[in-house]
N, C-alpha and C positions, 0 to 999 in steps of 0.2 A: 451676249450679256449686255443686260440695258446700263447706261452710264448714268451715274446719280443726274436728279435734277438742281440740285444746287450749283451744279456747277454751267449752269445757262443762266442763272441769275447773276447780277452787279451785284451780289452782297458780299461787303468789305468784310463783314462782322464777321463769317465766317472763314474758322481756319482750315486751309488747301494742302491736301495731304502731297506730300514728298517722295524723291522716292526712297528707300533706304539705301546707305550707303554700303558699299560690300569691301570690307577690311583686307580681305585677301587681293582684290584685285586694285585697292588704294596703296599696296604696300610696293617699294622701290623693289625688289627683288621681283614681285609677279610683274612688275613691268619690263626692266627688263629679260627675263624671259620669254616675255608674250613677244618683244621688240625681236631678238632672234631666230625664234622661230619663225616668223612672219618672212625677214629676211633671208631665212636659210632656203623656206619656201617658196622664195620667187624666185633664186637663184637655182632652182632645185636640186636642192641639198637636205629637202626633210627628211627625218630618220623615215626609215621603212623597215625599224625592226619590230617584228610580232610578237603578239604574249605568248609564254611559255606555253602557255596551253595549249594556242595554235598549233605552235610547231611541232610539240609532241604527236596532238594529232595528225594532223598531215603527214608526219614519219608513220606511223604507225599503218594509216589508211596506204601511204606508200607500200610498206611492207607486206598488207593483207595482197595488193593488186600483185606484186611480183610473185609470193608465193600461189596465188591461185594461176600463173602464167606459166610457173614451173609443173605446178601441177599436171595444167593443160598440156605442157607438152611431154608428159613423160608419159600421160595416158594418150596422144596419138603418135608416139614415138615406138616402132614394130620391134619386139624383141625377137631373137632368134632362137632356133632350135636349140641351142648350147644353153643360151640364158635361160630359156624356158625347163631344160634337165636340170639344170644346176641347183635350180629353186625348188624341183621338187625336190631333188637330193638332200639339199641343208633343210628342207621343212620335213622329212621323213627321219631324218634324224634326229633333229629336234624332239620331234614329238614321240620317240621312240626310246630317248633317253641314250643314246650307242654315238659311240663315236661318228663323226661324216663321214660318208662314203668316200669321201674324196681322199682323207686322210687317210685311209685304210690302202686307198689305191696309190697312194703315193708314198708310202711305207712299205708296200710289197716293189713297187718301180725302182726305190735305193736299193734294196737288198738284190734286186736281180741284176742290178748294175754295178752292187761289190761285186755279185757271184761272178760277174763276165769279166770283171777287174782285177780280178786276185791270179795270180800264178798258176799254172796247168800244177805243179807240184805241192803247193800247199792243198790242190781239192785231192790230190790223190792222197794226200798223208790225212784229209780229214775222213775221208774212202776205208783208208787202212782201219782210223782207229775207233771208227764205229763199228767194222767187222769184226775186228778184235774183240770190243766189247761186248757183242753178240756172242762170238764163241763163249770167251768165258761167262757169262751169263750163262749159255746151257750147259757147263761142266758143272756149275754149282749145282743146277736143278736135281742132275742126274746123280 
């Protein structure tokens, strides 16, 4: 930017622009501020807190990185033959609308471990009175 040429001249007569004062940094409070900070910052003591903004991001951009790490390693982490039934078992069910398989097999495993738990004489007395009931059952028919 070229600089005016009056101001290479000796003319008195004209008036020499200034520079503008600035109110905010003439006022006792922005001084000493500006006086503190300067100080804390030789001392090194300046704040080194981030705007919110920042740090949201960066949490955030954190959390993308760890989830994509977990990801990576479930996908080269070797499931086994157990895990690999299991998953089709609760996906066949599912989609099939029926209870799991699992439940089903784990429902008949109780009952066959009352049956093996229960008294030799209470199965004989349930023996007796389904026979019983059989008979009579065919006296009525007849």
């Amino acid at each position: 930017m070229a600089e005016p040429d009056y101001l290479e001249g000796d003319c008195d007569e004209l008036i020499k622009p200034k520079k503008l004062i600035n109110p905010v940094k003439t006022s006792r409070n922005h001084q000493d501020l500006h006086r503190e900070l300067l100080m804390n910052q030789k001392r090194g003591l300046a704040p080194q807190n981030k705007p919110e903004l920042q740090k949201v991001l960066e949490k955030r951009k954190r959390e993308q990185v760890l989830k994509a790490q977990k990801e990576e390693q479930e996908a080269h982490k070797k499931r086994s033959d157990l895990e690999i039934e299991l998953m089709k078992r609760t996906n066949y069910s599912i989609f099939n609308l029926k209870l799991p398989l699992l439940q089903l097999e784990l429902e008949q495993q109780k009952i066959d471990e009352e049956q093996e738990n229960t008294p030799e004489f209470v199965k004989m007395k349930s023996n007796l009175r389904r026979t019983k009931q059989e008979t009579e059952g065919e006296e009525r028919t007849t």
